[in-house]
C-alpha positions as CSV (number, residue, x, y, z in Angstrom):
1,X,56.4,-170.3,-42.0
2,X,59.6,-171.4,-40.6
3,X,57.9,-172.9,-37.6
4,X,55.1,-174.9,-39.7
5,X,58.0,-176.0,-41.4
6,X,59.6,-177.5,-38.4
7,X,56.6,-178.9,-37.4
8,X,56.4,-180.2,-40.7
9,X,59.5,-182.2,-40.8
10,X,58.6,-183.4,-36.6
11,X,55.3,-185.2,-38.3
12,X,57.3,-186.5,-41.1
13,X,59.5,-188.4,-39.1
14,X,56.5,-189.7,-36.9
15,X,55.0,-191.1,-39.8
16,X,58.6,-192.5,-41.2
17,X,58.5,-194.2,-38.4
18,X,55.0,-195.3,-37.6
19,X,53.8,-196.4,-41.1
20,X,55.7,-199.8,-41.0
21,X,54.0,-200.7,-38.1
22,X,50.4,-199.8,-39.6
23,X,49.2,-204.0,-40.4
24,X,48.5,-204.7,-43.9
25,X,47.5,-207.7,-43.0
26,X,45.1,-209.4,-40.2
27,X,46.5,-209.3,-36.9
28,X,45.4,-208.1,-33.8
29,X,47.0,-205.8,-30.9
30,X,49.5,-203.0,-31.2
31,X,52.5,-201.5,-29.1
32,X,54.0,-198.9,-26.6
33,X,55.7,-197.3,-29.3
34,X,52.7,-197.0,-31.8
35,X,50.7,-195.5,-29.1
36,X,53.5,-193.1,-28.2
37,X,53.8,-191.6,-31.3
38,X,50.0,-191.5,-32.2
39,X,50.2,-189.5,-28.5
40,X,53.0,-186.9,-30.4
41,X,51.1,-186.4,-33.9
42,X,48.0,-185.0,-32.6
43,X,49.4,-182.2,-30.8
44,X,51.4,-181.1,-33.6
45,X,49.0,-180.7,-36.2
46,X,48.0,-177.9,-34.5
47,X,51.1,-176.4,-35.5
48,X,50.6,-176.2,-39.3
49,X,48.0,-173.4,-39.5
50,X,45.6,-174.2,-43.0
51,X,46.8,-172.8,-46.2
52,X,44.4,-171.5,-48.4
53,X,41.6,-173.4,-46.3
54,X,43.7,-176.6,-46.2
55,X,44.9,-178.2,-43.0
56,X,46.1,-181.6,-41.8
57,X,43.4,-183.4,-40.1
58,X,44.2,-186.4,-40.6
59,X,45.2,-189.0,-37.1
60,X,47.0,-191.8,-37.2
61,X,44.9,-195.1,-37.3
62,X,44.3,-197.4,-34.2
63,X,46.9,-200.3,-35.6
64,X,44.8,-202.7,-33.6
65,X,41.2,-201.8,-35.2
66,X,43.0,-201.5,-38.5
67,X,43.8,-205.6,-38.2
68,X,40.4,-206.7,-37.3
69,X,39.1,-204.9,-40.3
70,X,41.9,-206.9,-42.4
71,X,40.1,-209.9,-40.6
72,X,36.6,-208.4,-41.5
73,X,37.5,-208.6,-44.8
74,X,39.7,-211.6,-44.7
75,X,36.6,-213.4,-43.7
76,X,34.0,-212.0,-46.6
77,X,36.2,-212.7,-49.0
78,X,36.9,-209.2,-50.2
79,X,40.2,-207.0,-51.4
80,X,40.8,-204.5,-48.8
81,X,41.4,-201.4,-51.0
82,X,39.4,-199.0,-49.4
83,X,41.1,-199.4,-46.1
84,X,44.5,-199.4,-47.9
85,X,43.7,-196.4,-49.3
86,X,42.1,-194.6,-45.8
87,X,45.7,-195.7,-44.1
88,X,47.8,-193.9,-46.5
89,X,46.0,-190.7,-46.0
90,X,48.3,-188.9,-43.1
91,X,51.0,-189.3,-45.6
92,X,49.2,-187.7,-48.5
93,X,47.8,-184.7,-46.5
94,X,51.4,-184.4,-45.3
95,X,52.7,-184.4,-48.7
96,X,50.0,-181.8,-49.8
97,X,50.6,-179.7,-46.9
98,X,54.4,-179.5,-48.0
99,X,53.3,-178.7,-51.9
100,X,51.4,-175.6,-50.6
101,X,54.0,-174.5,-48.2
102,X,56.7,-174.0,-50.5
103,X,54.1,-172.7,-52.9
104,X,52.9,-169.7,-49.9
105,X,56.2,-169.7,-49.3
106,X,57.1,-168.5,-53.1
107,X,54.3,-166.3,-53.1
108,X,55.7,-164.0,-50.1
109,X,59.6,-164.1,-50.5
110,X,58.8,-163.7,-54.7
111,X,59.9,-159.8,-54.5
112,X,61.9,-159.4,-52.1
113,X,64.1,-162.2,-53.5
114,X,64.0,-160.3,-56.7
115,X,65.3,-157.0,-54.6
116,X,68.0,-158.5,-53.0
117,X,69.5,-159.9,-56.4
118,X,69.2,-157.3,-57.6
119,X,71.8,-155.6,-55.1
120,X,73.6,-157.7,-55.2
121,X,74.6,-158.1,-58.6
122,X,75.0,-154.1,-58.5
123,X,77.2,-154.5,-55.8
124,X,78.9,-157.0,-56.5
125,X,80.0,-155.3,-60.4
126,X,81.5,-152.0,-57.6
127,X,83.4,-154.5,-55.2
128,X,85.2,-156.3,-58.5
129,X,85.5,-152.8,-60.6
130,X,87.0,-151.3,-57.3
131,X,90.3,-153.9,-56.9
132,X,92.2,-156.4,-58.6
133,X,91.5,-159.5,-60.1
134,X,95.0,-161.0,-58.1
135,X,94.5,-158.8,-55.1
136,X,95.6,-160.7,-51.5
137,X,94.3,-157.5,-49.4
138,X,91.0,-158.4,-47.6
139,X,88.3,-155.9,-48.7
140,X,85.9,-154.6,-46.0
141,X,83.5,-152.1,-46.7
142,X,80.1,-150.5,-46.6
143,X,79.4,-152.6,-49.8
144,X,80.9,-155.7,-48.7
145,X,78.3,-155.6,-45.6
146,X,75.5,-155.3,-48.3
147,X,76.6,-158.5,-50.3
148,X,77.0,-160.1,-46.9
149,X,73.8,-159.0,-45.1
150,X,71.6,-159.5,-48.5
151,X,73.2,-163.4,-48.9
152,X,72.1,-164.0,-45.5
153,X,68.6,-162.6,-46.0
154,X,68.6,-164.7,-48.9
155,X,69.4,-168.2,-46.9
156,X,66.5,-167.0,-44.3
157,X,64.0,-166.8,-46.8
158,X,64.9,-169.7,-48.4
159,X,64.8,-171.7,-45.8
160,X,64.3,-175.5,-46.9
161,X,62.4,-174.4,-50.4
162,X,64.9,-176.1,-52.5
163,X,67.6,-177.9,-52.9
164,X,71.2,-176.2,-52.9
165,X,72.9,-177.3,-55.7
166,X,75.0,-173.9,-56.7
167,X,78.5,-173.4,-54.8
168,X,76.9,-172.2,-51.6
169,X,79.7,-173.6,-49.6
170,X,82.5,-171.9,-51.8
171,X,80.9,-168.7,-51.2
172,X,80.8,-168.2,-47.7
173,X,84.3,-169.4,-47.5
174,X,85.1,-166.5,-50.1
175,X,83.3,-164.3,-48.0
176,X,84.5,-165.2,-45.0
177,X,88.7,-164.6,-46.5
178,X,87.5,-161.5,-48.5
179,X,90.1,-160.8,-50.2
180,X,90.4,-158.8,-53.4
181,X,90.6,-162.3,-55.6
182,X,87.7,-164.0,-53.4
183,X,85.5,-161.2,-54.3
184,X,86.0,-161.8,-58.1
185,X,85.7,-165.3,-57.4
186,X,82.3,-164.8,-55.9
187,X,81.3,-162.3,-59.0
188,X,82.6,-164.8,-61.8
189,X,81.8,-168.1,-60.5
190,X,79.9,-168.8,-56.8
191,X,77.1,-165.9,-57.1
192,X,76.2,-166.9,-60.9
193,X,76.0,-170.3,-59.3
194,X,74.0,-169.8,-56.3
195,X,71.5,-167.5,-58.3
196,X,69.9,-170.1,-60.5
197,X,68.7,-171.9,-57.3
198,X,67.3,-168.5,-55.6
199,X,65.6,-168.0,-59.0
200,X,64.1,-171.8,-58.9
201,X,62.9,-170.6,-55.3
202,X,61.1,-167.7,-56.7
203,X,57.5,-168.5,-58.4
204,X,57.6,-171.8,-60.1
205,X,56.2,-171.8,-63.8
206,X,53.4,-174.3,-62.1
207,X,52.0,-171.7,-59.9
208,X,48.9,-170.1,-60.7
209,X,48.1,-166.9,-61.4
210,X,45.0,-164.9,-60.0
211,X,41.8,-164.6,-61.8
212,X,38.7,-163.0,-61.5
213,X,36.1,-165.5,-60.3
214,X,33.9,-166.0,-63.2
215,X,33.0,-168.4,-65.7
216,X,34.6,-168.0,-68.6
217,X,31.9,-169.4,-70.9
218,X,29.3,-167.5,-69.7
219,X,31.7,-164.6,-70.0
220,X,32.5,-165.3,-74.1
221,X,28.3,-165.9,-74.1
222,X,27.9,-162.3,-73.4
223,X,29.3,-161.3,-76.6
224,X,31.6,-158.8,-75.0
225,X,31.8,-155.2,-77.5
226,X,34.8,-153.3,-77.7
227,X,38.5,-153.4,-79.0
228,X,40.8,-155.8,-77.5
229,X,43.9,-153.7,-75.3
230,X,46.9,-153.7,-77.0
231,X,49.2,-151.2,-75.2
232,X,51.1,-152.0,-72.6
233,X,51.3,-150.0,-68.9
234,X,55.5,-149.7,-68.6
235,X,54.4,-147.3,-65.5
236,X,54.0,-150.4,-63.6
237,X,57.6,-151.5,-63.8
238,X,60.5,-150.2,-61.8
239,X,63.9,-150.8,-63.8
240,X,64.6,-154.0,-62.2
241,X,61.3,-155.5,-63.3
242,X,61.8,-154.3,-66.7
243,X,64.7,-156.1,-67.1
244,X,63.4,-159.5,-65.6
245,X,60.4,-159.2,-68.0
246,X,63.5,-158.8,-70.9
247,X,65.1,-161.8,-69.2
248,X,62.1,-163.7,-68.8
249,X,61.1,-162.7,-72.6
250,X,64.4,-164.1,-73.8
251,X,64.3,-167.2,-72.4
252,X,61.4,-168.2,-74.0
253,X,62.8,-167.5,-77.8
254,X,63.9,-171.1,-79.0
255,X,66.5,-169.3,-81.1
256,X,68.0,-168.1,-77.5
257,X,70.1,-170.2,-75.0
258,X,72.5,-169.5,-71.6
259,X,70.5,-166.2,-70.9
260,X,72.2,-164.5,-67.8
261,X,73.1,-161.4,-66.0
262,X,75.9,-159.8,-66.1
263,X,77.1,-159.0,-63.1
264,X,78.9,-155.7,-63.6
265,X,76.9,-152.2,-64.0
266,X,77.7,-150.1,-66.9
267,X,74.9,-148.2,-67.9
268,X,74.4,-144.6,-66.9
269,X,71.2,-145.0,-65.6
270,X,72.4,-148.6,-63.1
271,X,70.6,-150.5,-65.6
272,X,71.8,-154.2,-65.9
273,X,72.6,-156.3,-69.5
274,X,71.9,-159.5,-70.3
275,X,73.9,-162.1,-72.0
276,X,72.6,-164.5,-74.3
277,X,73.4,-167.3,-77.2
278,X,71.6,-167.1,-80.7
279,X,71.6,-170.2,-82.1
280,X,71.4,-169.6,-86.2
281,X,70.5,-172.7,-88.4
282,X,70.5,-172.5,-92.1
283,X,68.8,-175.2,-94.8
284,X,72.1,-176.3,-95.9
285,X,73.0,-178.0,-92.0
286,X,74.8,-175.3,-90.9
287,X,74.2,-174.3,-86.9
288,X,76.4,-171.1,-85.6
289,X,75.9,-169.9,-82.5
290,X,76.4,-166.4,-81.7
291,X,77.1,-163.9,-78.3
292,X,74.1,-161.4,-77.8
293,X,74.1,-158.7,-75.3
294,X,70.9,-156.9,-74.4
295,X,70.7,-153.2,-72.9
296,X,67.5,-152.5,-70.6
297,X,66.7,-148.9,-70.8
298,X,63.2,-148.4,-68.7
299,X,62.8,-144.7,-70.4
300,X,59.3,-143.8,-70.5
301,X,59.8,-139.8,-70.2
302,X,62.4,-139.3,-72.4
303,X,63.7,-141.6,-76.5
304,X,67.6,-142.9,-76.3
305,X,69.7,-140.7,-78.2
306,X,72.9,-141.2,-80.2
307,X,74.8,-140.8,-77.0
308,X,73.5,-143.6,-75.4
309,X,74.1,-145.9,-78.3
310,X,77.6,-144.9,-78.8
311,X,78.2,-145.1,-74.7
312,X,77.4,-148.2,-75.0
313,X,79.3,-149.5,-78.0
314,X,82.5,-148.0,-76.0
315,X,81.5,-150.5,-73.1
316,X,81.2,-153.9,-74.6
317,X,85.2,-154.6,-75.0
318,X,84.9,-154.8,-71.4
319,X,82.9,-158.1,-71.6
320,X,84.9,-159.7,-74.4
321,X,86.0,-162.2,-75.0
322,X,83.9,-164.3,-76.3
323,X,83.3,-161.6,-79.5
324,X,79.7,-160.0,-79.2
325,X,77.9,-160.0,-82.5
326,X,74.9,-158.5,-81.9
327,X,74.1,-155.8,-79.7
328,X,70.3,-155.0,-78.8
329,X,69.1,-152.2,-77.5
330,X,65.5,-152.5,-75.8
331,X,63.6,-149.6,-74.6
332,X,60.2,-149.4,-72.9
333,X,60.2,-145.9,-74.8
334,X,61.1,-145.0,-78.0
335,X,65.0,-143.7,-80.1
336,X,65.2,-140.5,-81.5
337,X,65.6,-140.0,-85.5
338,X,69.4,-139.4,-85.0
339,X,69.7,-142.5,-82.7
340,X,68.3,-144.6,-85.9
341,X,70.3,-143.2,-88.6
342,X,73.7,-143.6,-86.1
343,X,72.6,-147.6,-86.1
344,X,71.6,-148.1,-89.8
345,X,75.0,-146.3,-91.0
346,X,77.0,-148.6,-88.7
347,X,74.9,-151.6,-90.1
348,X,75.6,-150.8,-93.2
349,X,78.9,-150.3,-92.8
350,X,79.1,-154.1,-91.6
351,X,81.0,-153.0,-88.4
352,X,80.9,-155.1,-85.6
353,X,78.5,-155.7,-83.5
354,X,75.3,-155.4,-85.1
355,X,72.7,-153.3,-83.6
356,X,69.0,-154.0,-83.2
357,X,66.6,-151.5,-82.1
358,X,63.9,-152.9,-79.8
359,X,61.7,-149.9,-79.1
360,X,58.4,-150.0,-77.0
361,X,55.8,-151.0,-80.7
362,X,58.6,-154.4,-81.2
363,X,58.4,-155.3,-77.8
364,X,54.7,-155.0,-77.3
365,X,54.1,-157.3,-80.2
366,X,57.0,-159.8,-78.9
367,X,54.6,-160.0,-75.5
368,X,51.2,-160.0,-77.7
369,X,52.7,-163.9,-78.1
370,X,53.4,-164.0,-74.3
371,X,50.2,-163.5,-72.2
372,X,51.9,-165.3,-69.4
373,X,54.0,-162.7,-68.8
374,X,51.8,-160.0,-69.6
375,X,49.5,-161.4,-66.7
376,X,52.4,-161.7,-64.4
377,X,53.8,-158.6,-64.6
378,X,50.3,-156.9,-64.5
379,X,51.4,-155.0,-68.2
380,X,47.6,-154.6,-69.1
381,X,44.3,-153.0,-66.8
């Protein structure tokens, strides 16, 4: 891919420089130059291979024939759009080569992108619990190499998919002092920064997803029998999925805004939480907005106990301030009777945070309103 890229961006620059010399007028004759670079574009077409069945074909037009059929239709009196039209096609094939590039491109770096953050977030949360936030001694370790070796990965596959808008620059230069105070730096500001363009490189809400090769009309006109599927297969996800799908589920609530990893790992079982704002609005013109961390817990084999929910109550002052009022809890299994009764008496005792439940029956009716993501993440047969 990288090398139909750069063959990419050589026939770009032929044609930035050859279109102004394609006539859009009558004229006759042509030039050394032209005929140079019409001599460098067809060799290098066979550099982008076809994607999906799609392939530049296109050549560039002999300038000289193109004005005598200007003066063709000069002389029968007629507008020359078809012609216009057949010049601009290198350009357009080159522009639709590009589209499904970065679209391939998507497709194949999709999960490993989605591995690599998530190391690095894990790692990232040891390197900053592990020193000082005003630490001057360089830090140098096993885990440092990960952060280091992933973020390059991360630029490789990358490659010229989007623009770089986060703090890229900042980072390396962090990384490259190391000290104890870069490395927070890199946690709190470049890394959060940096991952919103690797997660506009992932797959693009435009792409499509695969389906069966049928007609769906003459599928509905077989009056198919049977109950719709309603559960969902959590056996599919690894931890890390399931707590994209949460992220992913979150920021599609309109009540929900500045959903985001946090970048330290708390949990007993490495599992990651999410920030998030939830934006209240009553009938009398009031609008608060309130902080709500979310706990993944992918447990399928076993229900989260009373344990678990006070572990994790004894963890949030560690990512206050701002104040958290709400605390959710999502599993892709199920809390035990004792778990429940711990959350309704501290509910009712109006103790901060509040706690909401989100077991595997709530969340399967939050993604019955989501097919997208059910069909993405492959949750039903």
């Amino acid at each position: 891919m990288d090398r139909a890229a750069a063959n990419l961006v050589k026939l770009q620059a032929i044609w930035d420089r050859a279109q102004p010399m394609i006539p859009s007028s009558p004229q006759r004759g042509t030039s050394r130059e032209y005929e140079d670079l019409r001599r460098a574009w067809t060799p290098l077409l066979a550099g982008l291979p076809p994607i999906d069945g799609f392939a530049v074909t296109e050549e560039l037009p002999d300038i000289d024939e193109v004005g005598q059929s200007f003066i063709d239709y000069f002389e029968i009196g007629e507008p020359a759009f078809a012609l216009m039209t057949e010049l601009e096609q290198p350009g357009h094939q080159l522009d639709e080569y590009r589209f499904r590039l970065a679209q391939a491109r998507r497709r194949a770096i999709h999960d490993r992108l989605d591995d690599l953050t998530s190391t690095i977030n894990v790692t990232l949360g040891q390197i900053t619990d592990s020193v000082t936030r005003d630490s001057s001694d360089r830090v140098s370790d096993s885990r440092t190499a990960v952060v280091e070796e992933s973020i390059s990965e991360i630029e490789r596959l990358l490659g010229d998919t989007i623009d770089r808008k986060g703090r890229w620059g900042d980072l390396h230069r962090h990384l490259r002092f190391g000290q104890g105070h870069d490395w927070h730096d890199i946690a709190e500001m470049d890394w959060p920064s940096v991952r919103t363009d690797i997660e506009a490189a992932s797959l693009s809400e435009s792409d499509p997803l695969p389906v069966p090769a049928i007609d769906l009309g003459v599928a509905a006109s077989a009056r198919p029998s049977g109950g719709a599927s309603i559960g969902i297969t959590w056996t599919v996800l690894d931890d890390d999925k399931f707590e994209r799908l949460l992220f992913d589920l979150l920021r599609g609530f309109p009540s929900y805004q500045n959903v985001e990893w946090l970048m330290k790992t708390r949990a007993p079982d490495r599992g990651r939480d999410l920030s998030a704002e939830r934006v209240i609005r009553d009938d009398g013109g009031t609008t608060r907005t309130e902080r709500v961390i979310l706990q993944a817990k992918h447990w399928t084999s076993k229900s989260v106990a009373p344990a678990d929910i006070t572990n994790t109550l004894a963890a949030l002052p560690l990512w206050e301030p701002p104040v958290i009022r709400t605390l959710v809890i999502a599993t892709s299994g199920r809390f035990t009777t004792d778990a429940v009764a711990i959350v309704e008496k501290h509910n009712a005792e109006g103790k901060l945070p509040l706690i909401e439940l989100w077991p595997d029956s709530r969340l399967e009716t939050q993604l019955s309103q989501r097919p997208d993501l059910i069909a993405s993440y492959g949750l039903r047969s």
